[in-house]
C-alpha positions, 0 to 999 in steps of 0.5 A: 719665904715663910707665908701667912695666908690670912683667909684661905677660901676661894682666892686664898686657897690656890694662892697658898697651893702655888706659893708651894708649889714654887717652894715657899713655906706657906701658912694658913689662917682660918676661924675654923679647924673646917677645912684643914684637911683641904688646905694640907692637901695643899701643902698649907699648913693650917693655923686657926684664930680670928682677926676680929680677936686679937686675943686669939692672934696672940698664940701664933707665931709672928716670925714671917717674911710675906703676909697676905690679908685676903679674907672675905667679908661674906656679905653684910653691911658697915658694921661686919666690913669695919670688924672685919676690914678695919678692926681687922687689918688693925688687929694685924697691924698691932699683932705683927709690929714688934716683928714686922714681915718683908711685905704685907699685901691687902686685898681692898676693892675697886669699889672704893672709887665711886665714880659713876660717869663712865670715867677712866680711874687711876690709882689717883682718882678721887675715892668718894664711894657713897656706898657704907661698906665702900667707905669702910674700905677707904678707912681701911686703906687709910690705916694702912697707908698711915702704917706704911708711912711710920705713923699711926695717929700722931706718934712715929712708928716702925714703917708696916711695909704694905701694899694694898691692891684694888681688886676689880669683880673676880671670876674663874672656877665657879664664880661670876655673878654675871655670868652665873646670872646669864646661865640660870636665865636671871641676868637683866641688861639694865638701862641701855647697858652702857654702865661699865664692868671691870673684872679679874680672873683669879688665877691673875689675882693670884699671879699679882699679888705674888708679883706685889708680894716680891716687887711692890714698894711699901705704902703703894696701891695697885688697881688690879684688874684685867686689861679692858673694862667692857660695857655690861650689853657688850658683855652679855652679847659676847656671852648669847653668842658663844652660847648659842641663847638669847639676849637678856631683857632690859630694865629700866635703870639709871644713875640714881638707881645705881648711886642708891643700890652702891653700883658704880659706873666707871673704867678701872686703869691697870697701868700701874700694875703693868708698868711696874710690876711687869704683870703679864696677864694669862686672861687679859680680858673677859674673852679669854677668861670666860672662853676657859670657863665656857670650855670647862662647862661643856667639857 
């Protein structure tokens, strides 16, 4: 297959390295020429414009059988997720509709359901999220969907075969805000910790969206996140045991405080993604994921 890669950063990347390592033709997009020695190492071909410019797409080739839209906000607010989310993806959209590709996957966020009760969420759930840049994800994800149906606004249009994933808190190599947290002696148990974390490893982010890229039905959401949501002091008694240091301090904390910092507290449920893309996950819980992490710090 011939793959665009559209944000080759942390998740982008070694997406790009397997996908040739496994003999597809694979492209990758970036703002700047910065890390086009990295992503040649890699057996990418480096492309470079910006999908907050459309201008800048027009110059790129469009012929392509996979797409994948994993570009990073870096933080900020309403304004930069909707030039990057939503102006972007629709960017994308008109970019690509006179020669659409086989599959296109976006990667959204579990942050998009804003359920703070403890309560399990399915790909059904409500998505409410109080949280600006979570609202913005929702319109996103909207768009897209309208897309894969034949319609945008109120004309019909050629079906945009996408597929979005919903993307619990990803860690691997380098990266866990909690973890990272627990290990500079910053973490804080807050409240009692019984609000839920839902997480991924990156290598399994990796695997999914290969297996939505080859199996996924346009129009359809997957949450993708690892087989068990774990209480924050469940996790951080896991991580004071293996390392051998002391438990975080608590502070005070409630929903109100969570609701107004856009925190969530809910389980994300993969179930869709295990029954129907027959996803096997190499990390399927925290345990596992971390263990690699803790191994490759102490090796």
């Amino acid at each position: 297959m011939r793959v665009l890669i559209i944000g080759c950063g942390y998740v982008g990347l070694p997406l790009g390295r397997e996908l040739a390592r496994q003999g597809h033709e694979v492209f990758g997009l970036r703002r700047s020429a910065l890390a086009e020695t990295e992503l040649k190492a890699a057996g990418i071909t480096p492309l470079h414009a910006d999908i907050t410019r459309p201008e800048t797409l027009a110059k790129l080739p469009r012929a392509w059988d996979w797409v994948v839209n994993c570009t990073a906000s870096g933080g900020g607010g309403a304004e930069d997720y909707r030039n990057i989310y939503l102006e972007g993806n629709q960017n994308l959209v008109a970019w690509l509709a006179d020669s659409p590709p086989k599959k296109f996957v976006y990667t959204s966020s579990t942050s998009v359901y804003g359920q703070n009760d403890g309560s399990v969420v399915t790909e059904a759930s409500p998505v409410e999220p109080d949280a600006p840049t979570s609202k913005v994800l929702v319109e996103t994800e909207a768009f897209l969907r309208e897309a894969a149906g034949g319609t945008r606004g109120r004309l019909p249009h050629q079906c945009f075969p996408a597929v979005i994933l919903r993307v619990a808190g990803i860690y691997g190599p380098g990266r866990g805000h909690w973890f990272k947290a627990f290990l500079r002696g910053e973490a804080r148990i807050e409240g009692d910790g019984a609000r839920w974390l839902n997480m991924i490893h990156r290598d399994d982010l990796i695997g999914i969206i290969i297996a939505a890229l080859r199996d996924a039905r346009p129009g359809e959401i997957f949450n993708a996140a690892d087989n068990e949501p774990v209480s924050q002091r469940k996790f951080f008694e896991w991580l004071a045991a293996e390392l051998k240091q002391p438990m975080p301090p608590a502070v005070a904390a409630d929903a109100e405080t969570w609701r107004r910092r856009g925190a969530t507290n809910k389980r994300v449920d993969n179930a869709k993604l295990c029954a129907e893309l027959k996803y096997e996950f190499q990390f399927p819980d925290f345990r596992a994921g971390y263990a690699a992490e803790i191994a490759r710090l102490t090796a």
